[in-house]
PDB file of N, CA, C and O in Angstrom:
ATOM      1  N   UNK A   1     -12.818  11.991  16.053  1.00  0.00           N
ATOM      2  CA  UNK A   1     -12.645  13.179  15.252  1.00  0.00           C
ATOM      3  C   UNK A   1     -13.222  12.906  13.870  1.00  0.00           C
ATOM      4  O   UNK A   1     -12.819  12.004  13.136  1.00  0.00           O
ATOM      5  N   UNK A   2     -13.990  13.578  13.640  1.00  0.00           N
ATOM      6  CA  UNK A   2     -15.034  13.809  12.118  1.00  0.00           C
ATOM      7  C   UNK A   2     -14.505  15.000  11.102  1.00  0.00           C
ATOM      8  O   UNK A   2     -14.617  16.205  11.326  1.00  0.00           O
ATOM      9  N   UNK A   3     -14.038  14.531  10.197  1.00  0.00           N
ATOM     10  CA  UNK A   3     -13.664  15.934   9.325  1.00  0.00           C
ATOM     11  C   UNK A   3     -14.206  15.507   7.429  1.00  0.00           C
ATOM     12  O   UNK A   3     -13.885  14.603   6.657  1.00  0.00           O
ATOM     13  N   UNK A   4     -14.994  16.516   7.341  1.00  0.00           N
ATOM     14  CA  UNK A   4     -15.402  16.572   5.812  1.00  0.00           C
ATOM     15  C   UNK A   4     -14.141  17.903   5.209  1.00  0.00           C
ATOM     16  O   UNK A   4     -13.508  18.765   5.818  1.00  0.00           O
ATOM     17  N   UNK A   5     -14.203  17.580   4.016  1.00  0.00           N
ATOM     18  CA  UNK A   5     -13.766  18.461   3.008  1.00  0.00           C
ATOM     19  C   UNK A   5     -14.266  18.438   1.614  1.00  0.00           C
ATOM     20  O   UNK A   5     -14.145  17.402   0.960  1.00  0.00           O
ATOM     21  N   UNK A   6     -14.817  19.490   1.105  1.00  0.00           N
ATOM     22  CA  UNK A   6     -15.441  19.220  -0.318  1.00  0.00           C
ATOM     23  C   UNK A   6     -14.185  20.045  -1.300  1.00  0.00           C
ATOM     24  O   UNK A   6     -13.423  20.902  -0.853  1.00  0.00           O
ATOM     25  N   UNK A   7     -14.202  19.644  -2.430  1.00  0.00           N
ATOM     26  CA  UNK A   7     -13.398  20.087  -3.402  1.00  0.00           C
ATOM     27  C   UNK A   7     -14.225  20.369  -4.953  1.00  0.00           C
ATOM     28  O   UNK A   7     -14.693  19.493  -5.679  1.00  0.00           O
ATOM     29  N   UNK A   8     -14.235  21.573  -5.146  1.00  0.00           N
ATOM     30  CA  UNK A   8     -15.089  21.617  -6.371  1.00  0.00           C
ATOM     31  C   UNK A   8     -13.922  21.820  -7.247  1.00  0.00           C
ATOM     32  O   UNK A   8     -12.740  22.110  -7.064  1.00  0.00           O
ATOM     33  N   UNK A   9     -14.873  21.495  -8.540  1.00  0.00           N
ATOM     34  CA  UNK A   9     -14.117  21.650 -10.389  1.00  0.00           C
ATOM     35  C   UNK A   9     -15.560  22.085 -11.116  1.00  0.00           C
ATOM     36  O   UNK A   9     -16.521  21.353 -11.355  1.00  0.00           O
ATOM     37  N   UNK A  10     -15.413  23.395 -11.368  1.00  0.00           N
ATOM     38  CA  UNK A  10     -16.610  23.695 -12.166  1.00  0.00           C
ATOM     39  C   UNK A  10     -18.129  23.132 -11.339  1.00  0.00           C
ATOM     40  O   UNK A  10     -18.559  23.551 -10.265  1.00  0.00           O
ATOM     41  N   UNK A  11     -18.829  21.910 -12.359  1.00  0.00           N
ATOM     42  CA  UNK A  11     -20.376  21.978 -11.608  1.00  0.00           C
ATOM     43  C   UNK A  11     -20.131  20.416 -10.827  1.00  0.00           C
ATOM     44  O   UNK A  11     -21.099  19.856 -10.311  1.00  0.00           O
ATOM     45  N   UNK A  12     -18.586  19.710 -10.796  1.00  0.00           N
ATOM     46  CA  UNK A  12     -18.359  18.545  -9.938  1.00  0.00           C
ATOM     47  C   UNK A  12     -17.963  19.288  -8.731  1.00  0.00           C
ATOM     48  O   UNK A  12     -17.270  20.286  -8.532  1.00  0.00           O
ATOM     49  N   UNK A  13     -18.876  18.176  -7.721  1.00  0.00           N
ATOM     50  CA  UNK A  13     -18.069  18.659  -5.655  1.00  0.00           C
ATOM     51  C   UNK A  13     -17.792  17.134  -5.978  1.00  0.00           C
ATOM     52  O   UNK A  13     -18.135  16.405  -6.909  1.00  0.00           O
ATOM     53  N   UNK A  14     -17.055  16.949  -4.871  1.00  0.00           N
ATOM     54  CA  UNK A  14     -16.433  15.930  -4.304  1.00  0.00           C
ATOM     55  C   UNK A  14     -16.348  15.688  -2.691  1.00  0.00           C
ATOM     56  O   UNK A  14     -15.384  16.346  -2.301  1.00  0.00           O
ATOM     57  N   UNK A  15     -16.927  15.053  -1.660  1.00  0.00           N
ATOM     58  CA  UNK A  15     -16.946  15.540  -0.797  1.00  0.00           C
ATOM     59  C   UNK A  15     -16.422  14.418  -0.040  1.00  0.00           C
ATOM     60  O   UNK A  15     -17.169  13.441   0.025  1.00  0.00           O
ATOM     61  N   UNK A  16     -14.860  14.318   0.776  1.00  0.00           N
ATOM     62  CA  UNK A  16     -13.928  13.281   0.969  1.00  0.00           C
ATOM     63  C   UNK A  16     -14.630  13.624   2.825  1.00  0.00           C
ATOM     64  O   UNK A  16     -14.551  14.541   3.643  1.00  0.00           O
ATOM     65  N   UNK A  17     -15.091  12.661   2.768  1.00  0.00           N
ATOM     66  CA  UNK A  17     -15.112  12.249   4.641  1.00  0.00           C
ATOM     67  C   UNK A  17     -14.102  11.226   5.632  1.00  0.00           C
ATOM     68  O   UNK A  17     -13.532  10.155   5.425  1.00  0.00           O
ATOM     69  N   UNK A  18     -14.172  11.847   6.420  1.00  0.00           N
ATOM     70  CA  UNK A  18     -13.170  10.819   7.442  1.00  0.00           C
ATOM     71  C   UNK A  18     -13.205  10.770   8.823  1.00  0.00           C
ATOM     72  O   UNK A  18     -13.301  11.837   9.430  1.00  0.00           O
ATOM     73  N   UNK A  19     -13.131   9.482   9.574  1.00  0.00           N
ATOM     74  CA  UNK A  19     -13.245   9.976  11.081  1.00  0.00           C
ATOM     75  C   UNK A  19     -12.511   8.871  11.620  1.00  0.00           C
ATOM     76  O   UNK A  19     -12.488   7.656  11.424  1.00  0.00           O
ATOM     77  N   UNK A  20     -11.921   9.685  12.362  1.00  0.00           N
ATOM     78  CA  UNK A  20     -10.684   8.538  13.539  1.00  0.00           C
ATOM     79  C   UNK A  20     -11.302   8.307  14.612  1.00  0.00           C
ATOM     80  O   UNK A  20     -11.609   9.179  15.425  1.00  0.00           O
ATOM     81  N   UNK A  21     -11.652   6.581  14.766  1.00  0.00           N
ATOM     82  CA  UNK A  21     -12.532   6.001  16.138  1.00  0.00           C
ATOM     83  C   UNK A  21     -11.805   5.889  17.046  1.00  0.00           C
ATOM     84  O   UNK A  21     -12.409   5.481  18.037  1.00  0.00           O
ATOM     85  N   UNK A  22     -10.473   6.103  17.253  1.00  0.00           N
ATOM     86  CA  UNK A  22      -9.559   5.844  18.091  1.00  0.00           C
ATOM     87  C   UNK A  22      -7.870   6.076  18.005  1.00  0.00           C
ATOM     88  O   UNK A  22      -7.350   6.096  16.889  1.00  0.00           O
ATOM     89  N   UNK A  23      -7.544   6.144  18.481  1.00  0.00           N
ATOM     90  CA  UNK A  23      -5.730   6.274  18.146  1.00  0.00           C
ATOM     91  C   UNK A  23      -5.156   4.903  18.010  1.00  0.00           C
ATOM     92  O   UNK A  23      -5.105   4.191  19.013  1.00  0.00           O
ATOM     93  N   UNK A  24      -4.732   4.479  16.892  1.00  0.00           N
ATOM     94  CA  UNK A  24      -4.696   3.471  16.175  1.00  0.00           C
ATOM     95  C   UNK A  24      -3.610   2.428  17.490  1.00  0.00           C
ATOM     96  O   UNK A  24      -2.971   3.060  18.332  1.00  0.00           O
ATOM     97  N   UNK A  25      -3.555   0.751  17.471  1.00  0.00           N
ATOM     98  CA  UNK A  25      -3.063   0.344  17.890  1.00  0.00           C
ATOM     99  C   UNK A  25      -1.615  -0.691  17.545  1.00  0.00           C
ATOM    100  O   UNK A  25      -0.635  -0.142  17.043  1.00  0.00           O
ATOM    101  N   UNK A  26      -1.603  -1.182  17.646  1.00  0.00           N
ATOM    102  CA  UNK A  26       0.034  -2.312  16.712  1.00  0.00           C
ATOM    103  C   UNK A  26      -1.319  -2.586  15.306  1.00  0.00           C
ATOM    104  O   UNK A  26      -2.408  -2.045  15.117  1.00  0.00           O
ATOM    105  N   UNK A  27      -0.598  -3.623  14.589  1.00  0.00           N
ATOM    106  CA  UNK A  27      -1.342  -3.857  12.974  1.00  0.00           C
ATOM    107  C   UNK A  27      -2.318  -4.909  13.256  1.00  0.00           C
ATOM    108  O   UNK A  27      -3.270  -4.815  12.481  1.00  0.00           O
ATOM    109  N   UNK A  28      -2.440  -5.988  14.180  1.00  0.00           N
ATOM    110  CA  UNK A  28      -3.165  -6.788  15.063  1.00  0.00           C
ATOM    111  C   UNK A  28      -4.568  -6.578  15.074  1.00  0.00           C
ATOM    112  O   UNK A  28      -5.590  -6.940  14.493  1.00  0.00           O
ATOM    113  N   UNK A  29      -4.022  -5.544  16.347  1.00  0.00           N
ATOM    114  CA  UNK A  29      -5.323  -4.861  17.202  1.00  0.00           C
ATOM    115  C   UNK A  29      -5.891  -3.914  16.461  1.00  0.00           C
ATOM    116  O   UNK A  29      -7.016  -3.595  16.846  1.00  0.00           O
ATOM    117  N   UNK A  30      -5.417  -3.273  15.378  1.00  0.00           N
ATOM    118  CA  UNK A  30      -5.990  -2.369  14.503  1.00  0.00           C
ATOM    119  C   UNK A  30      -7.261  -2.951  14.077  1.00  0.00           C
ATOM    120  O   UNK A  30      -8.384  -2.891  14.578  1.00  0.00           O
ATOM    121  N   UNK A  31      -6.759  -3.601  12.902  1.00  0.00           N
ATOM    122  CA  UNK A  31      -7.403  -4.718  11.909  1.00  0.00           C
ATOM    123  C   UNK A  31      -8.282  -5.621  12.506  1.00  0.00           C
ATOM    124  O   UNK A  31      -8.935  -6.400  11.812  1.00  0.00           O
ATOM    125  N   UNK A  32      -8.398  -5.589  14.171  1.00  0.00           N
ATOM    126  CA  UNK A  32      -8.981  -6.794  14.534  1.00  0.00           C
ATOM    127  C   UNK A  32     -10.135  -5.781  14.795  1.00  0.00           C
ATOM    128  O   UNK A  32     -11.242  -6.093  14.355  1.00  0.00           O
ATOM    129  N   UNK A  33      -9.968  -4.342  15.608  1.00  0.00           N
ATOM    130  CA  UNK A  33     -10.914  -3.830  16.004  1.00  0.00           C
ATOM    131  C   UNK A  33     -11.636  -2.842  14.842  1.00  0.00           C
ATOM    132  O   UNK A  33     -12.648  -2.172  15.052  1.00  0.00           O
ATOM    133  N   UNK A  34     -10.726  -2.915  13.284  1.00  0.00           N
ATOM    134  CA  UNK A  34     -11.762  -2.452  12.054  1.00  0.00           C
ATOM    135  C   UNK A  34     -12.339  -3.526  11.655  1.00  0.00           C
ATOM    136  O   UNK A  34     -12.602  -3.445  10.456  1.00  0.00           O
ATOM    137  N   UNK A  35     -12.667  -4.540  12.143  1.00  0.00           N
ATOM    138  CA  UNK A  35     -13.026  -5.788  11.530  1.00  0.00           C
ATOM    139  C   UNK A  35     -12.666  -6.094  10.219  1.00  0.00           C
ATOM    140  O   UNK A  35     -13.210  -5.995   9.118  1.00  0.00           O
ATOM    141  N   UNK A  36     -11.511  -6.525  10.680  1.00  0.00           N
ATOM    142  CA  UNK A  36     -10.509  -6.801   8.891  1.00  0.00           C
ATOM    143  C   UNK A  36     -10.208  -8.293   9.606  1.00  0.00           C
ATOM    144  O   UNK A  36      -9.093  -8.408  10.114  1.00  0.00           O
ATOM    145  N   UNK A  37     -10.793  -9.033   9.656  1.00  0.00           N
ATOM    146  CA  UNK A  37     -10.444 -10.209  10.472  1.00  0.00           C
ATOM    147  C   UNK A  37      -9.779 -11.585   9.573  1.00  0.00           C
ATOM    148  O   UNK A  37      -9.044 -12.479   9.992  1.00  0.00           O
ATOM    149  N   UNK A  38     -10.464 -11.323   7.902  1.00  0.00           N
ATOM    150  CA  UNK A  38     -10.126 -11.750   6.590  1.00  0.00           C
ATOM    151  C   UNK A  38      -8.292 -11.459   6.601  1.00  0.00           C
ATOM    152  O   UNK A  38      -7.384 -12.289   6.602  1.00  0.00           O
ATOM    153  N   UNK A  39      -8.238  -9.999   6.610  1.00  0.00           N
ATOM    154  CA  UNK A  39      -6.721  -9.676   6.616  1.00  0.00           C
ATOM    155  C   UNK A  39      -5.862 -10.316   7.567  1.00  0.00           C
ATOM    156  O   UNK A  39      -4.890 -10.940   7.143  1.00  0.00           O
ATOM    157  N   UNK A  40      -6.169 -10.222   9.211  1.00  0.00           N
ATOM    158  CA  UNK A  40      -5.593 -10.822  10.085  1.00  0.00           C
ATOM    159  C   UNK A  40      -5.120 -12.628   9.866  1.00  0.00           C
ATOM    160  O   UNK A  40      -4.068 -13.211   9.603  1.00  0.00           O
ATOM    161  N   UNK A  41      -6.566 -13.057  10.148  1.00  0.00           N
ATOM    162  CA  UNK A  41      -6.563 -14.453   9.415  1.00  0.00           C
ATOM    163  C   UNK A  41      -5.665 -15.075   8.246  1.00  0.00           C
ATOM    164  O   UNK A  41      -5.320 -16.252   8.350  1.00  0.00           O
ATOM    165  N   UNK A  42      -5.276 -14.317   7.135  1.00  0.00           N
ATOM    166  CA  UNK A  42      -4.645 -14.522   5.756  1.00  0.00           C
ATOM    167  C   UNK A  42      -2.776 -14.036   6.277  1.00  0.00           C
ATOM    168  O   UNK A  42      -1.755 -14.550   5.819  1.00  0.00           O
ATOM    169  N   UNK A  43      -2.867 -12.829   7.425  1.00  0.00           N
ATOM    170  CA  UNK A  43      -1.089 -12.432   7.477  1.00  0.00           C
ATOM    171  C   UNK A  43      -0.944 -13.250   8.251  1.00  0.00           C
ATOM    172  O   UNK A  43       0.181 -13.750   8.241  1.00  0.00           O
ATOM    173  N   UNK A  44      -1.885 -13.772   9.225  1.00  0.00           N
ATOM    174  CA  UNK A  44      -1.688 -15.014  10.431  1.00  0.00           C
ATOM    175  C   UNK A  44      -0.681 -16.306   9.436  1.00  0.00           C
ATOM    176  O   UNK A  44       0.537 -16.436   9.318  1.00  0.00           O
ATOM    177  N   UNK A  45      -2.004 -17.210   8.771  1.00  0.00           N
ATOM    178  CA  UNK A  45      -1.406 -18.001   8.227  1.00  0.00           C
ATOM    179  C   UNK A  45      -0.362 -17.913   7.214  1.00  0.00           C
ATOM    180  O   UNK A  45       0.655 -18.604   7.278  1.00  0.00           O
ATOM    181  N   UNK A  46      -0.600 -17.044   6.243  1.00  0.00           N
ATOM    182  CA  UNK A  46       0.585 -16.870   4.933  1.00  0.00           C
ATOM    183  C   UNK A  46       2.051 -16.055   5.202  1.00  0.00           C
ATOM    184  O   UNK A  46       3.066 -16.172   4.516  1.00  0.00           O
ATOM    185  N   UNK A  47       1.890 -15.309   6.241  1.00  0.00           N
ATOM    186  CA  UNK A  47       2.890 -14.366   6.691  1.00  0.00           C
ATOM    187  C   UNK A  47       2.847 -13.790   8.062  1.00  0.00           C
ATOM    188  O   UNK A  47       2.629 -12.610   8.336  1.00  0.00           O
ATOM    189  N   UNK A  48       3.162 -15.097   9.171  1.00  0.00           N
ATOM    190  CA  UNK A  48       3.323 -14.710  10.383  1.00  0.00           C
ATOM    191  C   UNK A  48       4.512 -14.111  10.507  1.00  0.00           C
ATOM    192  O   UNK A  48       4.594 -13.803  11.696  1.00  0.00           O
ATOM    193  N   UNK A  49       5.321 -13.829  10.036  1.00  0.00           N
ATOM    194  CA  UNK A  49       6.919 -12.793  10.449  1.00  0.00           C
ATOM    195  C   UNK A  49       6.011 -11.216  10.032  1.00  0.00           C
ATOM    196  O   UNK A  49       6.014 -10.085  10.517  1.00  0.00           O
ATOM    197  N   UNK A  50       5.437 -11.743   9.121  1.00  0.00           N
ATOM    198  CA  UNK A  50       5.120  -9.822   8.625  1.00  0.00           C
ATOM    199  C   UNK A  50       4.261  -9.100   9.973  1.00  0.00           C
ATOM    200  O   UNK A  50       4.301  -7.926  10.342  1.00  0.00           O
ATOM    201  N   UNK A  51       3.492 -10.234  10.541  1.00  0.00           N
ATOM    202  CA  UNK A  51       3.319  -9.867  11.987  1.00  0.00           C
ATOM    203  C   UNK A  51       3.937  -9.157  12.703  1.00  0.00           C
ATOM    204  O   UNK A  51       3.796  -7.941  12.831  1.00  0.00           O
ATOM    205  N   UNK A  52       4.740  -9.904  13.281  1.00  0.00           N
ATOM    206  CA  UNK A  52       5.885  -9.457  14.142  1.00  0.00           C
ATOM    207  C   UNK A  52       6.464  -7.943  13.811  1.00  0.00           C
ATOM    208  O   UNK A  52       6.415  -6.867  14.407  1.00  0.00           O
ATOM    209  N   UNK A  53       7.112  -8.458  12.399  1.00  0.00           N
ATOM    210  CA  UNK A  53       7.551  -7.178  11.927  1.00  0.00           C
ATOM    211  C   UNK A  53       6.960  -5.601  11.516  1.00  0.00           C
ATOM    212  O   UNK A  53       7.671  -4.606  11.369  1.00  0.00           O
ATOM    213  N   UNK A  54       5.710  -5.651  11.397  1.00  0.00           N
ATOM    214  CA  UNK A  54       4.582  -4.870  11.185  1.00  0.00           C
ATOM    215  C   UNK A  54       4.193  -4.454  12.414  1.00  0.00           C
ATOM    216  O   UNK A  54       4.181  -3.234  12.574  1.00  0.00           O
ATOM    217  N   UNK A  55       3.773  -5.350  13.603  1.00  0.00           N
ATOM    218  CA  UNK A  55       3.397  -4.712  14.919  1.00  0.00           C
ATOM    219  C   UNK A  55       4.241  -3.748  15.384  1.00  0.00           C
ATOM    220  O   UNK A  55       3.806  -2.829  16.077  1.00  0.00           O
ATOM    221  N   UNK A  56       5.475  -3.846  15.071  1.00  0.00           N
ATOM    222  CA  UNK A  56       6.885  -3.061  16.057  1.00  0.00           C
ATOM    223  C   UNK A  56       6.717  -1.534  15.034  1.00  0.00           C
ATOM    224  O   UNK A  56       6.791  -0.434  15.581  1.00  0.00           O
ATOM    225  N   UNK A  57       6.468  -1.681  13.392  1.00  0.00           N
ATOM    226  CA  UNK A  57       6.187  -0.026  12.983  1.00  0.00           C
ATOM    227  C   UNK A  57       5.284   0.741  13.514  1.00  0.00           C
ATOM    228  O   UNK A  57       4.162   0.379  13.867  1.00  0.00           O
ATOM    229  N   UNK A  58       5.945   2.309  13.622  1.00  0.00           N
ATOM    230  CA  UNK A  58       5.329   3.100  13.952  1.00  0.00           C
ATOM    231  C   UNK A  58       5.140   3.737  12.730  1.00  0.00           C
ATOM    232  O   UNK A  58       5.831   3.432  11.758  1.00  0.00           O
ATOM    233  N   UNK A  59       4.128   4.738  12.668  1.00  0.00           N
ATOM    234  CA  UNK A  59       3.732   5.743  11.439  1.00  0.00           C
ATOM    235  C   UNK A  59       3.323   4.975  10.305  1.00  0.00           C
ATOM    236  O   UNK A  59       3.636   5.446   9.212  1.00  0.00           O
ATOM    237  N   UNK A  60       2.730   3.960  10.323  1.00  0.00           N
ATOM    238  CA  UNK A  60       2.362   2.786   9.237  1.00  0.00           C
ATOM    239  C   UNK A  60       1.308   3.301   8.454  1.00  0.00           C
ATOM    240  O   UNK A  60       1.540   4.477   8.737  1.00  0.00           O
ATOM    241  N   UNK A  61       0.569   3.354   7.879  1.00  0.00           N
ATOM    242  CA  UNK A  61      -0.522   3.797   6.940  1.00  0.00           C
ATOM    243  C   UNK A  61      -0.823   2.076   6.091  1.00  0.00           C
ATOM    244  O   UNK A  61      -0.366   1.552   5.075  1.00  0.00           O
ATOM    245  N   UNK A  62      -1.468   1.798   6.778  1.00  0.00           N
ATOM    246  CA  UNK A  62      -2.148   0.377   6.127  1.00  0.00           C
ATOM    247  C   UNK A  62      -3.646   0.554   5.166  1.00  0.00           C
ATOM    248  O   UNK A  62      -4.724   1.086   5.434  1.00  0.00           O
ATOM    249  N   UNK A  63      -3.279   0.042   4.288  1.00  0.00           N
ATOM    250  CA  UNK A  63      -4.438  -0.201   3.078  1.00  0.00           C
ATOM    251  C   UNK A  63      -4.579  -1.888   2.795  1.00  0.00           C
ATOM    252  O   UNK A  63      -3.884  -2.807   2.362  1.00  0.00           O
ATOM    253  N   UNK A  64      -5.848  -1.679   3.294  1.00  0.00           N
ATOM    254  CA  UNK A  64      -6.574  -3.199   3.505  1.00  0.00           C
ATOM    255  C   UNK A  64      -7.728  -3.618   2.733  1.00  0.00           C
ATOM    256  O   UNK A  64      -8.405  -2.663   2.352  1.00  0.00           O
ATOM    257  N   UNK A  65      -8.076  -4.547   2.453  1.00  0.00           N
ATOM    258  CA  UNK A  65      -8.754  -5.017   1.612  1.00  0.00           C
ATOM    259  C   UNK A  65     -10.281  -5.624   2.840  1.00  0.00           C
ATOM    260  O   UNK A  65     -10.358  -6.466   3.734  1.00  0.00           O
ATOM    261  N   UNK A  66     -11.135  -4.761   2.292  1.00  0.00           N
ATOM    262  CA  UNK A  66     -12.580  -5.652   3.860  1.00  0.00           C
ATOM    263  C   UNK A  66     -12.732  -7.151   3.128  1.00  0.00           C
ATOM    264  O   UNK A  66     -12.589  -7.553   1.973  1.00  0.00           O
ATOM    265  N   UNK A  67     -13.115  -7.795   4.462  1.00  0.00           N
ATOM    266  CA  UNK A  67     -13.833  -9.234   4.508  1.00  0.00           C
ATOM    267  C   UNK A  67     -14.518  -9.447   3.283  1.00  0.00           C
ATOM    268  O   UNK A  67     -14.334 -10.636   3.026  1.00  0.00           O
ATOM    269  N   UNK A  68     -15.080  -9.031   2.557  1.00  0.00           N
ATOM    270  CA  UNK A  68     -15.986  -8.881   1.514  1.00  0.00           C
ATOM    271  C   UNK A  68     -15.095  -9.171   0.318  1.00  0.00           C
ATOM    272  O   UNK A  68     -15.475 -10.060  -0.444  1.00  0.00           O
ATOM    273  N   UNK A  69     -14.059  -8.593   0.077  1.00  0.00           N
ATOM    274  CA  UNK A  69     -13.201  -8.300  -1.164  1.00  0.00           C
ATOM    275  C   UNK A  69     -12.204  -9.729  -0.896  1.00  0.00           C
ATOM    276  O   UNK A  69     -11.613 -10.284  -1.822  1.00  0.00           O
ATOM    277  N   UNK A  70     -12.162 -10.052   0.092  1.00  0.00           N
ATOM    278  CA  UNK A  70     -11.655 -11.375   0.199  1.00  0.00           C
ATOM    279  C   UNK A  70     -11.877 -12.587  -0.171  1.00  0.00           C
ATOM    280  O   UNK A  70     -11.228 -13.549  -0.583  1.00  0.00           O
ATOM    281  N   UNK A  71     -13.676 -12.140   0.236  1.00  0.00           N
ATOM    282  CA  UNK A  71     -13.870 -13.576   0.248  1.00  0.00           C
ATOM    283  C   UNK A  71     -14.238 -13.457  -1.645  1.00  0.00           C
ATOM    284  O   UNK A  71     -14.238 -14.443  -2.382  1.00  0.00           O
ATOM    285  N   UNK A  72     -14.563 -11.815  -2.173  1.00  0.00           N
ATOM    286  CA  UNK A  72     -14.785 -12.474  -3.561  1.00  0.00           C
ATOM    287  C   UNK A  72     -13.051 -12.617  -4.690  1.00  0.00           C
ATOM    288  O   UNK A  72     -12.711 -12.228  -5.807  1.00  0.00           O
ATOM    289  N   UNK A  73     -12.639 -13.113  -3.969  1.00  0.00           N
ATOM    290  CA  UNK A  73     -11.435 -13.556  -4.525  1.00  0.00           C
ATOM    291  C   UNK A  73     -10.872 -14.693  -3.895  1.00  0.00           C
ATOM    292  O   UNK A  73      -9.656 -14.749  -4.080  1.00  0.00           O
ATOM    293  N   UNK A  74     -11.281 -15.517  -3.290  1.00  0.00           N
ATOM    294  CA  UNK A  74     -11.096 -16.552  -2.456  1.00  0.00           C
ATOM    295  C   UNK A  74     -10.805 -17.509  -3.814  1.00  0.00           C
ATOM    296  O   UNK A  74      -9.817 -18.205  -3.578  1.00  0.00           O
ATOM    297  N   UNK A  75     -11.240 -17.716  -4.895  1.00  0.00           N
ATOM    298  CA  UNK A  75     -11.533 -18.623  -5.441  1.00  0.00           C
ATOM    299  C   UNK A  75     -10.359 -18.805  -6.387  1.00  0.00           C
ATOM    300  O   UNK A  75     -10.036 -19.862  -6.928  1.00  0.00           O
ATOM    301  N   UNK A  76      -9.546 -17.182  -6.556  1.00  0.00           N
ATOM    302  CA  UNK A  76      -8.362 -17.055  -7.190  1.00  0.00           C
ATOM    303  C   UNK A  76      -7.236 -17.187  -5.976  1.00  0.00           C
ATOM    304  O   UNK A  76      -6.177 -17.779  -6.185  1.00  0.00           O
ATOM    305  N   UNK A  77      -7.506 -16.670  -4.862  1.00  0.00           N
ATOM    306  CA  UNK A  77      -6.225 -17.467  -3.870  1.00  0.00           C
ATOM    307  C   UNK A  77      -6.382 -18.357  -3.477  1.00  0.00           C
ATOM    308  O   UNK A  77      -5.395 -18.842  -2.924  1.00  0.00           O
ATOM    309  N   UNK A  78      -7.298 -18.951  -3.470  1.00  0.00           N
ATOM    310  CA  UNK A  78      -6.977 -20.643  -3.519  1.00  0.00           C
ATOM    311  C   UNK A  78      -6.065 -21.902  -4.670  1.00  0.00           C
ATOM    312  O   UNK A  78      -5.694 -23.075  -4.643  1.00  0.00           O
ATOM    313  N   UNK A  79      -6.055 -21.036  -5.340  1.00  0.00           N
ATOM    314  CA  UNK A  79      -5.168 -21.777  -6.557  1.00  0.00           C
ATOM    315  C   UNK A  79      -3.207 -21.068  -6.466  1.00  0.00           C
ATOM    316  O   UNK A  79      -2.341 -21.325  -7.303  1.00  0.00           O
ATOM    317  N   UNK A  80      -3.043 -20.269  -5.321  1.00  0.00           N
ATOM    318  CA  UNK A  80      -2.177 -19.550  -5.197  1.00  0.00           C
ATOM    319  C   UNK A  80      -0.963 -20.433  -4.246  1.00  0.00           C
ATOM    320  O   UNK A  80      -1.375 -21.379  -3.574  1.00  0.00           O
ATOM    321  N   UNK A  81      -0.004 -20.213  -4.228  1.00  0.00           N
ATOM    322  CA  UNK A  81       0.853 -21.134  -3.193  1.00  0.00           C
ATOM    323  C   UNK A  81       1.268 -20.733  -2.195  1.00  0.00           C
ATOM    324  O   UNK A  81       1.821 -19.658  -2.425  1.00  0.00           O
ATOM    325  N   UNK A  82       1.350 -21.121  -0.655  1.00  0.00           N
ATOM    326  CA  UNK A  82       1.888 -20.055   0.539  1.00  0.00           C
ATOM    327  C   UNK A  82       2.562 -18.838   0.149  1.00  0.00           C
ATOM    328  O   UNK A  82       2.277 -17.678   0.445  1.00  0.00           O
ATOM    329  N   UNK A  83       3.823 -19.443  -0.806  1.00  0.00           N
ATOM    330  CA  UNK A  83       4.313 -18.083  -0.934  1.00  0.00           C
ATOM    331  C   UNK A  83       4.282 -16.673  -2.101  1.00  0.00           C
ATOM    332  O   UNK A  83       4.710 -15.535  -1.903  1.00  0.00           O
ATOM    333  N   UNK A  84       3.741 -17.134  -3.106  1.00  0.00           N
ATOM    334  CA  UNK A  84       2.893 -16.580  -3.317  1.00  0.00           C
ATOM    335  C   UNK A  84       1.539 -15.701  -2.907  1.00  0.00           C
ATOM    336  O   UNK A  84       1.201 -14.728  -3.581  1.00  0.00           O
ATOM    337  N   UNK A  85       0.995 -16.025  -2.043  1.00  0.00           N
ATOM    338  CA  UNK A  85      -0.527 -15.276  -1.153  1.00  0.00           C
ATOM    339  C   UNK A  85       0.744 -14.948  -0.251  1.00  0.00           C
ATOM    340  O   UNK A  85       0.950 -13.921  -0.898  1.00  0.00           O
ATOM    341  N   UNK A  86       1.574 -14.938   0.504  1.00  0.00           N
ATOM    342  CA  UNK A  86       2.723 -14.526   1.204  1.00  0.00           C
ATOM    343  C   UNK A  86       3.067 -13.035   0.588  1.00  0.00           C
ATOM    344  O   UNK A  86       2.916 -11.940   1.128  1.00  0.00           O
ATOM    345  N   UNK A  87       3.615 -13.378  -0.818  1.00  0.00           N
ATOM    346  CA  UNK A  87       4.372 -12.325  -1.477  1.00  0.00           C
ATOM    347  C   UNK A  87       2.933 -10.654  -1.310  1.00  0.00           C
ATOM    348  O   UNK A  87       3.240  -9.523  -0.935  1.00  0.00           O
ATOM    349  N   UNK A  88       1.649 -11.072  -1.687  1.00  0.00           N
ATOM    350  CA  UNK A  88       1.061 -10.502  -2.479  1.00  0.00           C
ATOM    351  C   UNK A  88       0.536  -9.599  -1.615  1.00  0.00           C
ATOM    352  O   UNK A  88       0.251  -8.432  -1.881  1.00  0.00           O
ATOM    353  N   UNK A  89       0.377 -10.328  -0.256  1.00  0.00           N
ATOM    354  CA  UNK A  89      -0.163  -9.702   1.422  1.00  0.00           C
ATOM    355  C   UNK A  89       0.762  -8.550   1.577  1.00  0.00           C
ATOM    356  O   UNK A  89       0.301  -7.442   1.849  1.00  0.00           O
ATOM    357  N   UNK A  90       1.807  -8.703   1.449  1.00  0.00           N
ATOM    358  CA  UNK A  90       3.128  -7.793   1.364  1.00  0.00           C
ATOM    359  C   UNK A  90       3.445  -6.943   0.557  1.00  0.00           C
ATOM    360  O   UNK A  90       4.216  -6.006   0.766  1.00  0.00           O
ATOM    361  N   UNK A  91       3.074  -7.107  -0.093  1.00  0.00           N
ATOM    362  CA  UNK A  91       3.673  -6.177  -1.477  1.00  0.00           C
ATOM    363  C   UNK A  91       2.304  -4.739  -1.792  1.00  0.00           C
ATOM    364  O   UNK A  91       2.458  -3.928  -2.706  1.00  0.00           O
TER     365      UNK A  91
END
């Protein structure tokens, strides 16, 4: 499903696109099949309960950070402590 919507203000449009590739699956299989594999990888190791606990919600609305935005911050979570990069995945 493909849906545009434009929104004007005077001589600004705005034109918000969106399309659902599928009917979403647990937080896993989501992320694995948007290729968020950075995200998976990071709740794997820093927060395997949020796993668990995350797969079983329904109606979730996840905001993820792509592979890209990861790795250019790699250099500041590396100086971070399990629980800390724990807290931050979460929050």
């Amino acid at each position: 499903m493909d849906e545009s919507f434009l929104l004007s203000e005077g001589k600004r449009t705005l034109k918000l696109s969106f399309s659902l590739r599928s009917i979403p699956m647990n937080l896993t299989a989501t992320a694995s099949a948007a290729g968020l594999t950075s995200l998976t990888g990071a709740l794997t190791q820093y927060a395997p309960q949020a796993v668990t606990a995350l797969s079983e919600q329904e109606g979730l609305t996840l905001f993820a950070p792509v592979n890209s935005a990861f790795e250019s911050a790699m250099s500041l979570i590396g100086t971070l402590n399990d629980t800390t990069i724990a807290n931050v995945l979460l929050k």
